[in-house]
MIDORO-680157 format. One line per 10 residues: number of its first residue (from 1); their letters; for each residue x, y, z of C-alpha. Coordinates in nm, 3 decimals. Each point is the difference from the previous one (the first is absolute). Example, Ala and Ser with C-alpha at 12.3 -4.5 7.8 and 13.67 -1.06 7.14 Angstrom:
<torvexs>
1) AS) 1.230/-0.450/0.780 ~ 0.137/0.344/-0.066
</torvexs>
This chain:
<torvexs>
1) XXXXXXXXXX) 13.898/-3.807/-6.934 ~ -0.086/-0.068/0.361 ~ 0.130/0.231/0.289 ~ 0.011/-0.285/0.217 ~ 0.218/-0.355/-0.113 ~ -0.201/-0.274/-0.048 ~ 0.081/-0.177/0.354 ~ -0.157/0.293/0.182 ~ -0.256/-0.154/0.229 ~ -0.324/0.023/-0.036
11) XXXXXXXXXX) -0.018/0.167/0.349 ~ 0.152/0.290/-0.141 ~ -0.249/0.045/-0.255 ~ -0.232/0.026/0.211 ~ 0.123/0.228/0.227 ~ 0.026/0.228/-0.285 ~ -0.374/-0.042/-0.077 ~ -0.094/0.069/0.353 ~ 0.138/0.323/0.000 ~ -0.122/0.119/-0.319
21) XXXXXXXXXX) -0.159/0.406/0.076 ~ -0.300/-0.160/-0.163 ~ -0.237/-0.293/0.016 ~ 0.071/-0.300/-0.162 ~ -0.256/-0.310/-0.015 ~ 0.042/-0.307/-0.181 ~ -0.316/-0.234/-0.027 ~ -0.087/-0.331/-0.149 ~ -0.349/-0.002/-0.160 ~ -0.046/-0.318/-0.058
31) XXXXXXXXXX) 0.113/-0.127/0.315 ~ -0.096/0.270/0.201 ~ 0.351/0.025/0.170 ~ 0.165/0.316/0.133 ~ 0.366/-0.041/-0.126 ~ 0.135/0.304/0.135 ~ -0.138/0.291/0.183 ~ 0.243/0.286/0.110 ~ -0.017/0.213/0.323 ~ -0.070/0.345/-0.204
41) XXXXXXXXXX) -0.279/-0.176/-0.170 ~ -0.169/-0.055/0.330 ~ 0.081/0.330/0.131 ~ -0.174/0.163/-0.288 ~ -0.323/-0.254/0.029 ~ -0.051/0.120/0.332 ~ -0.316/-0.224/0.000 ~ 0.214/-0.282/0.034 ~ -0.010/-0.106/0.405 ~ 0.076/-0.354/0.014
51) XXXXXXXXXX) 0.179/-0.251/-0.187 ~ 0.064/0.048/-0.359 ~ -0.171/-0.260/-0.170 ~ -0.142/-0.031/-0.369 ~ -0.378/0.026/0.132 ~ 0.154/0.304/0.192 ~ 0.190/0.182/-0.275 ~ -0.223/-0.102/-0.275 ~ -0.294/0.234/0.021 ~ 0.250/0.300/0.070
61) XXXXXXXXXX) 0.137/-0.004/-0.317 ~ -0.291/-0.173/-0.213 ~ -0.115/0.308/-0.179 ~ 0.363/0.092/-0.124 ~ -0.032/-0.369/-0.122 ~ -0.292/-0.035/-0.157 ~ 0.086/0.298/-0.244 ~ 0.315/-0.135/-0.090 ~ -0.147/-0.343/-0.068 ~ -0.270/0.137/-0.244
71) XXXXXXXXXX) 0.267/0.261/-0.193 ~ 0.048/-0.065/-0.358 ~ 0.387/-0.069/0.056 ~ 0.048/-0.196/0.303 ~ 0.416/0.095/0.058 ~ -0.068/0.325/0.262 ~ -0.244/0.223/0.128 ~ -0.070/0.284/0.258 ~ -0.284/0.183/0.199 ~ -0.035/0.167/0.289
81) XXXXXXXXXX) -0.307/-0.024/0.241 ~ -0.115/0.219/0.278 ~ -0.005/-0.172/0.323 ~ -0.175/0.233/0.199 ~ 0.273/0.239/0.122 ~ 0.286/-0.152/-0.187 ~ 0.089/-0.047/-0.371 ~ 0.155/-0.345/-0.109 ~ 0.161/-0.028/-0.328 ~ 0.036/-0.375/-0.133
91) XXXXXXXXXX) 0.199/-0.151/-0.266 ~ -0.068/-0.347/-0.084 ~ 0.214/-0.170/-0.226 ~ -0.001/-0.353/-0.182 ~ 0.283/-0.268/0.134 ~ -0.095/-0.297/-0.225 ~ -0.214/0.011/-0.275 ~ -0.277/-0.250/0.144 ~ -0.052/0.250/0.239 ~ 0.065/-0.179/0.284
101) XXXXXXXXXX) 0.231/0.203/0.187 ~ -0.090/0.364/0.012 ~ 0.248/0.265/0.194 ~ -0.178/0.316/0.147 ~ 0.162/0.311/0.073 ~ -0.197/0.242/0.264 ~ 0.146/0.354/0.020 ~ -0.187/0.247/0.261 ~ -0.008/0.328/-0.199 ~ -0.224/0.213/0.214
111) XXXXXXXXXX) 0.252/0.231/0.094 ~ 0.052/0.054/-0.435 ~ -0.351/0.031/0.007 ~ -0.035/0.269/0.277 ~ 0.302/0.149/-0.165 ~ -0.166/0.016/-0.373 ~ -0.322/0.163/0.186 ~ 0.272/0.285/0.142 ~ 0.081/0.089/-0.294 ~ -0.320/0.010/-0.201
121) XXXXXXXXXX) -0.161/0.191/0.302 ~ 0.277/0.267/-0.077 ~ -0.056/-0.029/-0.408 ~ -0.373/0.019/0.061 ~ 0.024/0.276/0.255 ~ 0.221/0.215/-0.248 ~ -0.255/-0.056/-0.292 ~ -0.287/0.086/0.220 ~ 0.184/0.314/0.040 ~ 0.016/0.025/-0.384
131) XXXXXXXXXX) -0.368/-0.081/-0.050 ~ -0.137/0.249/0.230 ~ 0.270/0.291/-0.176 ~ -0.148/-0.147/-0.334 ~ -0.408/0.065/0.151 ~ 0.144/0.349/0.120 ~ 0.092/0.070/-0.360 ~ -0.248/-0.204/-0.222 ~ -0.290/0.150/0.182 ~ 0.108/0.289/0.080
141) XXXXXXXXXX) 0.044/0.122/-0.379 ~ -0.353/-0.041/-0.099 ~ -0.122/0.123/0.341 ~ 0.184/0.346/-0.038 ~ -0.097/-0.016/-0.375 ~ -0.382/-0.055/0.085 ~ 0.060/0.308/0.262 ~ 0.128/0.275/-0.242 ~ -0.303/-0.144/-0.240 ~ -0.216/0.084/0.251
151) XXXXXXXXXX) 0.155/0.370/0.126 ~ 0.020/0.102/-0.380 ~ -0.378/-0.129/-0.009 ~ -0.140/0.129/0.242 ~ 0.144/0.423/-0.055 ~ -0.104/-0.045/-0.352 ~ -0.286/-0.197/-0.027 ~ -0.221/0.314/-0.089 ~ 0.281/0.140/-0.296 ~ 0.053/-0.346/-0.194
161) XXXXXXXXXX) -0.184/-0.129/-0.264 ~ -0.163/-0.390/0.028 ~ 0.276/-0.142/-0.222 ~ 0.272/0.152/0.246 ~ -0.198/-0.142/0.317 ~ 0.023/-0.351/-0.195 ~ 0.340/0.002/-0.047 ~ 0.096/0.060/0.373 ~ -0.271/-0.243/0.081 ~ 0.141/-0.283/-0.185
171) XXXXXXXXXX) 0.353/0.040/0.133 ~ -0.189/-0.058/0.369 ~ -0.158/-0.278/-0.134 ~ 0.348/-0.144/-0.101 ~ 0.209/0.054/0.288 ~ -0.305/-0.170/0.230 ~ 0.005/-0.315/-0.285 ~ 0.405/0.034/0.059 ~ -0.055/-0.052/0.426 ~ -0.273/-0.238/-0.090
181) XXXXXXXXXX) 0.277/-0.220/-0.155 ~ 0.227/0.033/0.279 ~ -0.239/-0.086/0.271 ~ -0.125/-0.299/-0.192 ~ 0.363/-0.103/-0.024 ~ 0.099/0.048/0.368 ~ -0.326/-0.258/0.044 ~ 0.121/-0.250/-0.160 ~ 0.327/0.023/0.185 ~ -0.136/-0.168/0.274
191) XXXXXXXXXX) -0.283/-0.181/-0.193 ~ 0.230/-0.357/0.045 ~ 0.181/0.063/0.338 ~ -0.052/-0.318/0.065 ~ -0.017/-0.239/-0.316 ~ -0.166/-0.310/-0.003 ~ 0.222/-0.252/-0.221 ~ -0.133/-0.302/-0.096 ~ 0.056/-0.223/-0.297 ~ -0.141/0.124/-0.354
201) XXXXXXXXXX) -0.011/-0.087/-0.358 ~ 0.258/0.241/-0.211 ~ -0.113/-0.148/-0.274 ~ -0.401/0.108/0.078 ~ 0.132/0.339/0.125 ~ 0.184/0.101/-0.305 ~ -0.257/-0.093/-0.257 ~ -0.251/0.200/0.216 ~ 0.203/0.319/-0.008 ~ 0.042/-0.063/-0.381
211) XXXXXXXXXX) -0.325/0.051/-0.080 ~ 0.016/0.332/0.225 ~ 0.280/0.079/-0.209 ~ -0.148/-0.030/-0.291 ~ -0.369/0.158/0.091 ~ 0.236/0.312/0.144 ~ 0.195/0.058/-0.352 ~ -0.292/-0.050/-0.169 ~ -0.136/0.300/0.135 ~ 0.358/0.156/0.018
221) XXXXXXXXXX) -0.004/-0.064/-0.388 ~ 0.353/-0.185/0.060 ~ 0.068/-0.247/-0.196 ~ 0.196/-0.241/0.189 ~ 0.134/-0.361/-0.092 ~ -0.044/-0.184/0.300 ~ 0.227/-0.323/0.052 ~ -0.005/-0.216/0.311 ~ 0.234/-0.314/0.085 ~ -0.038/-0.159/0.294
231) XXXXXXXXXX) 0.246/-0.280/0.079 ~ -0.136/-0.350/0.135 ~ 0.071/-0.033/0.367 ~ -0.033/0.403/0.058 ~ -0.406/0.021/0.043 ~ -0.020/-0.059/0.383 ~ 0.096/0.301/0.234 ~ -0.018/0.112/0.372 ~ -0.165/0.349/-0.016 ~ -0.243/0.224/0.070
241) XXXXXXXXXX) -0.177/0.029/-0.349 ~ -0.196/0.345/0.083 ~ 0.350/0.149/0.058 ~ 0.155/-0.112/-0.258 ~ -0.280/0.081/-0.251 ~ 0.061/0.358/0.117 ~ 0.337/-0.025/-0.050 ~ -0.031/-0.152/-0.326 ~ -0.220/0.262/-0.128 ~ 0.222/0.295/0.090
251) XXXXXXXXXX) 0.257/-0.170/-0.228 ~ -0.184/-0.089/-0.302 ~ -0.181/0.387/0.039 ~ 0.369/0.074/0.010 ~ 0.127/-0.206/-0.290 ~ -0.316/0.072/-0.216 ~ 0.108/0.434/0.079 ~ 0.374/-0.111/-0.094 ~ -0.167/-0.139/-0.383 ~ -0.238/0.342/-0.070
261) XXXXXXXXXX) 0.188/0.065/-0.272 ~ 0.174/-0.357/-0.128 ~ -0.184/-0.077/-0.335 ~ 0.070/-0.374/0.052 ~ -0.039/-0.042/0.399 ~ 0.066/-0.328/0.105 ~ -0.071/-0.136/0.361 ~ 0.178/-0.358/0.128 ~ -0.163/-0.101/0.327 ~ 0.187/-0.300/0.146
271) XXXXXXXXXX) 0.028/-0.243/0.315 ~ 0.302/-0.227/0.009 ~ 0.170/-0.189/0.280 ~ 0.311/0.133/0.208 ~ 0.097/-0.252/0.296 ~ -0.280/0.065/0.238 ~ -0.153/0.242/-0.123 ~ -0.170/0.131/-0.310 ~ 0.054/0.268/-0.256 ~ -0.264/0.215/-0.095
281) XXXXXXXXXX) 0.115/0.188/-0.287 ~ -0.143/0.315/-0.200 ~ 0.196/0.105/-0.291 ~ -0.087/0.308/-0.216 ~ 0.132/0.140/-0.325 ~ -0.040/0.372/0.074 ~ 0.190/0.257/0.107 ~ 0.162/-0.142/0.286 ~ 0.192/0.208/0.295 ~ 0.298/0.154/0.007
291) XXXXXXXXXX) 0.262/-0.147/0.205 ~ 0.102/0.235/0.286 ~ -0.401/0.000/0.020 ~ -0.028/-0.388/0.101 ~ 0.177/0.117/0.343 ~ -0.252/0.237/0.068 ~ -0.334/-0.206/-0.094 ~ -0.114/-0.103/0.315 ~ 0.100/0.312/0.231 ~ -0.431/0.144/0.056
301) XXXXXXXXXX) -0.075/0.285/-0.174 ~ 0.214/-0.110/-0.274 ~ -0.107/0.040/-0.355 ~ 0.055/0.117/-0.380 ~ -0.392/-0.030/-0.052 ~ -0.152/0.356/-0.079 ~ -0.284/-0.098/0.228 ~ 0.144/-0.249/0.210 ~ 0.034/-0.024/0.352 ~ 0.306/-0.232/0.080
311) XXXXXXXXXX) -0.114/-0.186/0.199 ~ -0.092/-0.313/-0.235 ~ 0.333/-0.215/0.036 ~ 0.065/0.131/0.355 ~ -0.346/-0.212/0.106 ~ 0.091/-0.269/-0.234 ~ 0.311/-0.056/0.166 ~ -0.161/0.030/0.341 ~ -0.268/-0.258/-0.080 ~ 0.193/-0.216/-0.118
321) XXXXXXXXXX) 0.284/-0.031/0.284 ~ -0.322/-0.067/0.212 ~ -0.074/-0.281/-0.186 ~ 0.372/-0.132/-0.012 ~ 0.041/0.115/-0.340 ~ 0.224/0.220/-0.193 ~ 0.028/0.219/-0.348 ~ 0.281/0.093/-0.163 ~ 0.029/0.235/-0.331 ~ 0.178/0.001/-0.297
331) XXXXXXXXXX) -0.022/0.240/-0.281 ~ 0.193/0.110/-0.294 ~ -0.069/0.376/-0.095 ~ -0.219/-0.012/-0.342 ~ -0.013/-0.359/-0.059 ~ -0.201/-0.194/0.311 ~ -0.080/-0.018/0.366 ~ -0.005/-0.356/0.175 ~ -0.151/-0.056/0.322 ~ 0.049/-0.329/0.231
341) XXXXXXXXXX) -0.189/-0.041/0.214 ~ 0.141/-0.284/0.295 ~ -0.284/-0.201/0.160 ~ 0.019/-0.333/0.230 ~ -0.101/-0.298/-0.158 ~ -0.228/-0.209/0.174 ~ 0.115/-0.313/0.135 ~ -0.206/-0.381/-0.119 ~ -0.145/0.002/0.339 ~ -0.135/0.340/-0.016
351) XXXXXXXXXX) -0.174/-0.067/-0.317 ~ -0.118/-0.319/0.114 ~ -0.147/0.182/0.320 ~ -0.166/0.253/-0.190 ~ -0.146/-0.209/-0.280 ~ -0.158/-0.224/0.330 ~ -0.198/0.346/0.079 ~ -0.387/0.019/-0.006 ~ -0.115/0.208/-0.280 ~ -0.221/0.307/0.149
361) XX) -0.257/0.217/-0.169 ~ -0.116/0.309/0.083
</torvexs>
């Protein structure tokens, strides 16, 4: 039921509308026609420095447009673009279904924005805190280890017999392969500061690490049964595909580890479509992770590997949130571990863009 009786003038709609907090635009496409325009809209699209005309208006929010327009269901959509300094979030919605009228609401979220940054400063601070106690700890062990090696060595080189001198030997050789690990790790934490996402084939990129898969169980003596189902519509993504083939590896190393000892290990690698976005998912049948555990996954240093260094997931997660990505985790103790992996989908002109490149050799 409407809050205001049916005689209410039109007037007073309208002052309502002008004093929305947020921007409200409502255009005519076909006739090119501003029909409304409120004052917080031009506020926010400080560009806007004379009169507020469709040519004016138009270009400001033609971007925000243009995505809706070429969305697989045309009712609503949002983004949010970086105007230099400021960050505008627009939600365009659908008025008739010819798409003739289209209504445009412009928020100004940089303050959110600066906000969010706050706070992951702090998070990010606080786990660089954690990191560097982790190096203190991780290195440290081996270092002292490779010390008292040495000492022992070197006041009884002279008494001990070449088998002895082997066995201290190889332990030095271990801890050094154990920092080795680490320091190749810490390399690769800042390998993909900053990511270079563009649009790739899913499709391509998961039949390519197949055959890794397989060529690394094969040599693993696993035998794995390997499904994939990739759902039509899912193939094209925005990311950066080096990342995310180091990402990807980490987690099929991970799920191949989880299977050592399944006699019938089954692997389901799928892609399937979740609003904007898609869902890369890796599913093992092995011995999954308890679940007080699943909390604790991504702290660094983490881990339940003999050998491992824990820092696997805590880069995954890193790279991906770089890339506007996310992961998420579910196990059940025993029986299987799925991993979802959250990446944008790319948009029809995106793909068209990219499929207009010039193909370059090396």
């Amino acid at each position: 039921m409407s809050p205001f009786p049916a005689s209410c003038p039109k007037e007073m709609y309208t002052q309502l509308l002008q004093n929305l907090h947020f921007g409200l635009i409502v255009l005519n496409l076909q006739e090119k026609k501003v029909c409304f325009c409120n004052k917080s809209a031009v506020h926010i699209l400080t560009k806007i420095d004379q009169e507020v005309t469709y040519e004016v208006l138009y270009p400001l929010v033609e971007k925000a447009i243009v995505e809706f327009l070429e969305t697989d269901k045309m009712e609503e959509s949002e983004a949010t673009h970086n105007n230099g300094d400021r960050f505008t979030n627009y939600t365009v919605h659908l008025i008739d279904p010819e798409c003739q009228y289209i209504s445009v609401i412009v928020e100004d979220i940089t303050e959110q924005k600066r906000m969010g940054s706050i706070a992951e400063s702090a998070i990010n601070m606080n786990n660089v805190g954690t990191i560097f106690s982790g190096i203190r700890h991780e290195i440290g062990n081996p270092l002292n280890s490779i010390k008292m090696a040495i000492t022992v060595l070197q006041k009884n080189v002279h008494k001990y017999s070449p088998e002895e001198i082997e066995v201290y030997f190889k332990r030095i050789f271990e801890d050094i392969a154990r920092i080795e690990q680490l320091l190749k790790s810490f390399k690769n934490f800042n390998m993909y500061e900053q990511p270079k996402t563009e649009v790739m084939d899913l499709s391509d990129f998961i039949m390519h690490n197949t055959q890794l898969i397989t060529a690394y169980s094969s040599v693993k003596d696993k035998l794995i049964g390997i499904n994939i189902d990739i759902e039509p519509g899912s193939e094209h993504v925005m990311v950066d595909r080096r990342a995310l083939q180091q990402v990807s590896m980490n987690l099929l190393a991970n799920a191949m580890d989880a299977m050592q000892n399944k006699e019938e290990a089954q692997l389901l690698i799928s892609a399937r479509k979740v609003g904007p976005n898609v869902c890369l998912e890796i599913k093992d049948n092995g011995c999954g992770i308890p679940e007080e555990s699943l909390y604790d996954v991504f702290k660094p240093f983490y881990t339940t590997k003999e050998k491992g260094t824990g820092l696997g997931l805590a880069l995954s997660k890193k790279m991906l949130a770089q890339m506007n990505c996310e992961i998420d985790i579910k196990s059940v103790l025993g029986k299987s571990t799925t991993v979802c992996i959250t990446i944008p989908k790319a948009k029809p002109h995106e793909i068209k863009s990219s499929q207009k490149k010039p193909i370059t050799t090396k």
